[in-house]
BAKOL-242622 format. One record per residue (C-alpha): residue in one letter; z, x, y. Coordinates in steps of 0.1 Angstrom, whole numbers, plus 5000, padded with zeros to 4 digits. Layout:
<nodes>
A,Z,X,Y
...
</nodes>
This chain:
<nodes>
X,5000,5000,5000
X,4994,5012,5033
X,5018,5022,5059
X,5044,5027,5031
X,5053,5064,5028
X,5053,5079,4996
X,5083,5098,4981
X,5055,5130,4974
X,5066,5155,4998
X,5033,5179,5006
X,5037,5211,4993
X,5052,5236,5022
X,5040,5266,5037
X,5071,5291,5027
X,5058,5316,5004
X,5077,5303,4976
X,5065,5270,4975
X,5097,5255,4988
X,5093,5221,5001
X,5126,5201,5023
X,5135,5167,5005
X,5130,5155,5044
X,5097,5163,5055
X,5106,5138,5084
X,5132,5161,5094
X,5121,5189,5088
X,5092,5187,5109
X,5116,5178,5142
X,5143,5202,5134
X,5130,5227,5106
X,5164,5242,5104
X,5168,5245,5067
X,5129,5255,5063
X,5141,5282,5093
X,5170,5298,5075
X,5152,5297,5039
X,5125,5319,5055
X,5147,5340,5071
X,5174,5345,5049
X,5163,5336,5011
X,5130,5343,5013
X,5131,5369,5040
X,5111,5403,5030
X,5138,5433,5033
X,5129,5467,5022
X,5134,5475,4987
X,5155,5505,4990
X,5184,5493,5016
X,5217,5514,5003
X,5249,5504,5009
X,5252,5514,5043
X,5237,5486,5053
X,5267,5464,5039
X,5283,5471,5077
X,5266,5446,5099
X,5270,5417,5074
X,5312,5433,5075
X,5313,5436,5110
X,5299,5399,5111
X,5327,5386,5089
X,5353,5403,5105
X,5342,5389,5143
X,5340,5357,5124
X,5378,5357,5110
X,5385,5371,5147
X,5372,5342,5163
X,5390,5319,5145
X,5424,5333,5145
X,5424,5340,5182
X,5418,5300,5188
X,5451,5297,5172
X,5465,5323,5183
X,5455,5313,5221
X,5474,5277,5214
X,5507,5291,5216
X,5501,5322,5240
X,5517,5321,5279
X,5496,5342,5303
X,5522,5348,5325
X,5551,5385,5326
X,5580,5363,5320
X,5563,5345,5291
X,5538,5363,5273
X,5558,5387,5252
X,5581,5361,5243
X,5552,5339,5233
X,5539,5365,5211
X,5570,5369,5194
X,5572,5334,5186
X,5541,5330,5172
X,5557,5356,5149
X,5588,5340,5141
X,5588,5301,5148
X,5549,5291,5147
X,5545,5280,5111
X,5519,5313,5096
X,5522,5326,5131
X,5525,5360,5116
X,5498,5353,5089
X,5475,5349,5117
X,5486,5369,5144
X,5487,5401,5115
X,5449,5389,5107
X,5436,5389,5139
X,5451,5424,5153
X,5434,5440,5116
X,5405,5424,5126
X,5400,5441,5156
X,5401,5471,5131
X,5380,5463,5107
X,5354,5452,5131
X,5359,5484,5146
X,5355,5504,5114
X,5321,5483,5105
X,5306,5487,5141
X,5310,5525,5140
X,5298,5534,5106
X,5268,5509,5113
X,5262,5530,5144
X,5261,5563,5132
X,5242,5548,5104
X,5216,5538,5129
X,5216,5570,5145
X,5215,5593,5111
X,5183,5574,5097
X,5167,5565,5129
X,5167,5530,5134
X,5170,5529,5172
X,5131,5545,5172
X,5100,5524,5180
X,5097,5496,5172
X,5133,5488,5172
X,5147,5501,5209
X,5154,5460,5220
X,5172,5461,5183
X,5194,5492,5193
X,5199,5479,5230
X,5215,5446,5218
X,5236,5467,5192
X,5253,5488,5218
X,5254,5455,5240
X,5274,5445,5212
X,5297,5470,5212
X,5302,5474,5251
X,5312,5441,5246
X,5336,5443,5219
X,5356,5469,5241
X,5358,5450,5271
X,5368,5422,5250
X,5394,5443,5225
X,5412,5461,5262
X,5417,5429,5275
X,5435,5417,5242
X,5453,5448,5240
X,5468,5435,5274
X,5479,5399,5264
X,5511,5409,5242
X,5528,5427,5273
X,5539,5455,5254
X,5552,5491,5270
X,5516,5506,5257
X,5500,5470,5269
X,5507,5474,5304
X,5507,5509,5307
X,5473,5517,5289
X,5465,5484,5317
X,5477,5509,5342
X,5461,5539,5329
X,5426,5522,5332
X,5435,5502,5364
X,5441,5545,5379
X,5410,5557,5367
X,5389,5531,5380
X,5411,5534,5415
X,5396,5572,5416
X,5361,5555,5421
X,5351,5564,5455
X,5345,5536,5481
X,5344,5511,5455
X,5372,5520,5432
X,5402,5505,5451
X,5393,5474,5456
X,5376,5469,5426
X,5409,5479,5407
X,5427,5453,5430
X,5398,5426,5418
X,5407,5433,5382
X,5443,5433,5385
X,5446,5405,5406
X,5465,5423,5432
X,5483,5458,5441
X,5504,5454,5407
X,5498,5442,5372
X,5510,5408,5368
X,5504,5369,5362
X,5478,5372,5375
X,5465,5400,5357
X,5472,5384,5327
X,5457,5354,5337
X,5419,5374,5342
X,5423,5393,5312
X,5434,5365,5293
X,5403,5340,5301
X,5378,5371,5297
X,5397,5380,5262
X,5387,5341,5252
X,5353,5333,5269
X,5343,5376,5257
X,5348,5362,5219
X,5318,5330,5224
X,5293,5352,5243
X,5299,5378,5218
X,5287,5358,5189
X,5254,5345,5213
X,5249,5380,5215
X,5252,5388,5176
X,5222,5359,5175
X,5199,5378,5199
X,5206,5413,5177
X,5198,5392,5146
X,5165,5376,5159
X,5155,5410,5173
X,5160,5425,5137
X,5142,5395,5122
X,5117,5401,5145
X,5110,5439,5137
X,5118,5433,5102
X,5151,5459,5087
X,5150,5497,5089
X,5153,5521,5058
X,5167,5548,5043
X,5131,5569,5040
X,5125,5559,5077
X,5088,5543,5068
X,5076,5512,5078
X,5071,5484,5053
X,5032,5489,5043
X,5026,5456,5018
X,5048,5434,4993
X,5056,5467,4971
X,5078,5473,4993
X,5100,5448,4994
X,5124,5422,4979
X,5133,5390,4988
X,5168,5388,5007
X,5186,5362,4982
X,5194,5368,4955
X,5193,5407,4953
X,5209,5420,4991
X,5229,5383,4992
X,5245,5394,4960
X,5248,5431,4971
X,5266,5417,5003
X,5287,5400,4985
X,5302,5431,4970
X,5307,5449,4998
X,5324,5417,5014
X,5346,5413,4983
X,5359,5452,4989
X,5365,5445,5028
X,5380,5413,5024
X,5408,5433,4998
X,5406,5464,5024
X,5413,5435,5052
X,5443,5417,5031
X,5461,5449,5026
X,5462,5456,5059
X,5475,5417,5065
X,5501,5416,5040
X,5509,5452,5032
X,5504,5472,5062
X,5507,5452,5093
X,5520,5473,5117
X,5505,5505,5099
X,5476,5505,5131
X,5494,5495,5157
X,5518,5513,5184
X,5555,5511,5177
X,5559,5509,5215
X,5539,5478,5220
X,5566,5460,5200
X,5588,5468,5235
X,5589,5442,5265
X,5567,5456,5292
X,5593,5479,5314
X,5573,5487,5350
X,5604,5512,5353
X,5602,5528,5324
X,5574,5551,5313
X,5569,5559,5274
X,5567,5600,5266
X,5528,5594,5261
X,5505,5561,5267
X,5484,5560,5232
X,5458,5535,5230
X,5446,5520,5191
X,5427,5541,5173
X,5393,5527,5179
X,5396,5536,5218
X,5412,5567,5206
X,5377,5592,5209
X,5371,5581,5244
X,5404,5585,5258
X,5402,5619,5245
X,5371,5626,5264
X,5388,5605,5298
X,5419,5633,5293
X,5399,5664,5283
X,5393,5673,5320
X,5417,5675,5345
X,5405,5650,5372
X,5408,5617,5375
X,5374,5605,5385
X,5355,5636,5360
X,5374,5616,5330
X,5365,5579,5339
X,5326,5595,5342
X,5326,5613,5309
X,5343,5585,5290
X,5321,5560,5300
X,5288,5584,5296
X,5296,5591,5261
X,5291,5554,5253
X,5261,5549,5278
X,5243,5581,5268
X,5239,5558,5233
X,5215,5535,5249
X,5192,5562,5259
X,5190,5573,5225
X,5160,5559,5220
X,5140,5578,5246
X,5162,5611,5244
X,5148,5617,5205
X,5112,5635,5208
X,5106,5637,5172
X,5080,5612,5152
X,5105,5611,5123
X,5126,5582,5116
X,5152,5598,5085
X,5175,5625,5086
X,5162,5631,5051
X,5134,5646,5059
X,5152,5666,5090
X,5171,5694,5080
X,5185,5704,5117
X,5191,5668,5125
X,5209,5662,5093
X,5232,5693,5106
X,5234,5685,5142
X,5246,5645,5131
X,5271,5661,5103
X,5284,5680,5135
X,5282,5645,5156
X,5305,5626,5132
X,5328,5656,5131
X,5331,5660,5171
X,5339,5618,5169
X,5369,5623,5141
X,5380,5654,5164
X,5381,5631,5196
X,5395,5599,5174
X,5426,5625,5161
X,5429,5639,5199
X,5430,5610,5217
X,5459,5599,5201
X,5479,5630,5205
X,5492,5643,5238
X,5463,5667,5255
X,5480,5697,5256
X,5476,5727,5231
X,5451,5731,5207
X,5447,5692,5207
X,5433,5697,5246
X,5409,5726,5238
X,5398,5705,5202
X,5389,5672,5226
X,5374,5697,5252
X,5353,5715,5224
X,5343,5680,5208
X,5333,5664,5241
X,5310,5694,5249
X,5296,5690,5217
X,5289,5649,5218
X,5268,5651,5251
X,5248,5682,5240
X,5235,5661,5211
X,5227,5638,5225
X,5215,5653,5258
X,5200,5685,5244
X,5195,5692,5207
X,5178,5654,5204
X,5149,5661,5232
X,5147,5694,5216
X,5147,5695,5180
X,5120,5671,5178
X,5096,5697,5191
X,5109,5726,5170
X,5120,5710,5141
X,5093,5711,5107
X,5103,5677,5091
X,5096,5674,5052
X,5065,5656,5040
X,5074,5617,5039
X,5066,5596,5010
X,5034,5575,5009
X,5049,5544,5008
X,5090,5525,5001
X,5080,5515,4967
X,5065,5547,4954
X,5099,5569,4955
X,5112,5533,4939
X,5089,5522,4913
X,5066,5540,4886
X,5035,5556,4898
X,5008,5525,4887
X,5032,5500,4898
X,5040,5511,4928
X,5001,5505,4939
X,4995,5471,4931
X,5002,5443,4956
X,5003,5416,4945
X,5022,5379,4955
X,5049,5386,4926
X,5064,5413,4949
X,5100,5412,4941
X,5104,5399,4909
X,5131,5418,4885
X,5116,5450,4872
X,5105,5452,4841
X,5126,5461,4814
X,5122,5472,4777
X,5090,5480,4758
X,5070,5472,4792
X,5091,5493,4813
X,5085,5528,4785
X,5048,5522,4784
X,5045,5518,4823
X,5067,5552,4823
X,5042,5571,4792
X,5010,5559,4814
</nodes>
């Protein structure tokens, strides 16, 4: 009869064959057709290692952040009189208080932990190289973000190391010149830290969280839009080279989420206070100084490089250009090669780079005197000459290795890798098939 649809879905476009039980809806909101193209079906390079576990962590953990600091935001007082004492009752008298308040302060260091090893990931095999500079602008985006966001939260408990690392920052930015003062007195609400300063750092702590996650979408659409980087550094050349995202890197993800997530409850239920200062468990005293402001660990490397020169305004410049230096990264590296692998001085100079990072992390929460000044001076030197000097020049004296010819040539036998085919990414075969593929 005509003008009765039929219950026959056409067949869809999606390289599977996958066809939505509403084509009605589907074709005004194609949202399930949209995330079964880009995260079942999704082409992803066949030889991802587990390296790139860290995004899909850093997700989860900025996920479980989210949540816990709605909660946590509930019961917390912005003000001096109230905020410590609100934090300690979340603690005591909110019922799991301590459950969450324990989750979301591990959080912050797990998220931490992911972001950096998926940096110097990036950096080691070259992801941040054409085509993918917009990829690697929106990842350090990200984690400018996550710092402005994590200092302002360090705030809100109104601890001795809360307000004084508050103060600490508030002083460097004062050495500004012209602007510095009164853009110190913007932030702080005033000469002195206070209500209101709690107030500003507390509504960017909150609103920080929600653009942060809009942020994680336009770093995920930019990778879906250049497609995943690789451990050889070579672009995807045909359907040899890749597998489809579910079930074999969903199930991979999985594991690595399974180890975090037991990583993350030990930390919770075990070691809650094993990260955290012992001082910040003391009610802000403006009177009384502690023997030495330490910040967490995961500002610890560039508060090493703020106090390994003596001046004021020389420290608030070098800290923040060893973060902004990474977004130039991009344009600093000369050479055409993607992979440390096939760089032998680059593979050197980046072992030297996460050494010079675990040097400034283990100065910056010491005092800088002694050796532990001359190790943060001697790493600091070292982390803007990578970046500034052996990148634009090792690409021009540097003989790289010969690259392979394709992704699935070092991964498959010889005949199989050359045939392309539509049946990219079924299981390998196995058996009696698999020895005669390996005798030919």
């Amino acid at each position: 009869m005509t003008g009765i649809p039929t219950s026959r879905a056409p067949a869809s476009t999606l390289p599977d064959g996958y066809g939505p039980r509403s084509r009605w809806l589907d074709r005004r909101l194609p949202v399930i057709s949209l995330l079964r193209r880009e995260y079942v079906v999704y082409p992803t390079p066949r030889n991802l290692n587990y390296l790139w576990n860290f995004g899909a962590l850093a997700t989860v953990a900025l996920a479980m952040l989210i949540l816990t600091g709605i909660f946590l935001a509930i019961a917390y007082t912005p003000t001096a009189a109230g905020a410590f004492a609100s934090v300690e009752a979340i603690d005591r008298q909110v019922g799991s208080g301590w459950v969450i308040r324990s989750t979301h302060m591990a959080g912050a260091s797990m998220v931490f932990a992911a972001l950096y090893v998926h940096t110097f990931r990036s950096l080691y095999y070259g992801s941040y190289k054409e085509p993918r500079e917009v990829l690697w602008l929106t990842g350090m985006l990200l984690l400018v973000m996550m710092m402005v966001t994590a200092f302002a939260g360090y705030v809100l408990p109104w601890g001795q190391m809360s307000y004084w690392g508050a103060s600490v920052v508030s002083g460097a930015i004062s050495s500004l010149p012209g602007i510095g003062h009164p853009l110190a007195v913007w932030l702080q609400g005033g000469d002195t830290i206070g209500d209101v300063t709690l107030h500003r750092y507390y509504a960017l702590h909150f609103v920080l969280g929600f653009l942060i996650l809009g942020a994680v979408v336009l770093h995920v659409v930019a990778l879906h839009v250049t497609g995943s980087s690789n451990p050889l550094g070579i672009e995807v050349k045909g359907p040899q080279d890749t597998l489809p995202f579910h079930p074999y890197y969903t199930s991979k993800d999985a594991i690595g989420v399974v180890l975090f997530l037991i990583a993350f409850a030990v930390l919770v239920f075990y070691l809650p206070g094993w990260l955290t200062q012992p001082d910040n468990y003391i009610e802000a005293n403006p009177y009384s100084t502690p023997a030495d402001i330490t910040p967490e660990w995961y500002f610890a490397p560039f508060y090493a490089v703020l106090r390994a020169v003596p001046s004021q305004l020389g420290g608030l410049l070098l800290s923040a250009g060893s973060v902004l230096v990474l977004f130039a990264v991009p344009w600093l590296d000369t050479s055409p090669v993607h992979s440390a692998r096939f760089r032998p001085l680059y593979r050197i100079a980046m072992m030297l780079l996460v050494v010079a990072f675990l040097l400034l992390l283990a100065c910056g929460l010491h005092r800088p005197a002694g050796i532990w000044l001359a190790l943060s001076r001697i790493a600091t030197l070292y982390w803007f000459l990578h970046f500034l000097v052996l990148l634009p020049l090792l690409g021009g004296i540097e003989t790289p290795l010969k690259l392979p010819d394709s992704i699935g040539r070092p991964v498959l036998p010889p005949r199989q890798a050359t045939i392309s085919t539509a049946g990219a990414g079924l299981p390998m075969p196995d058996g009696a098939m698999a020895q005669r593929m390996e005798n030919d």
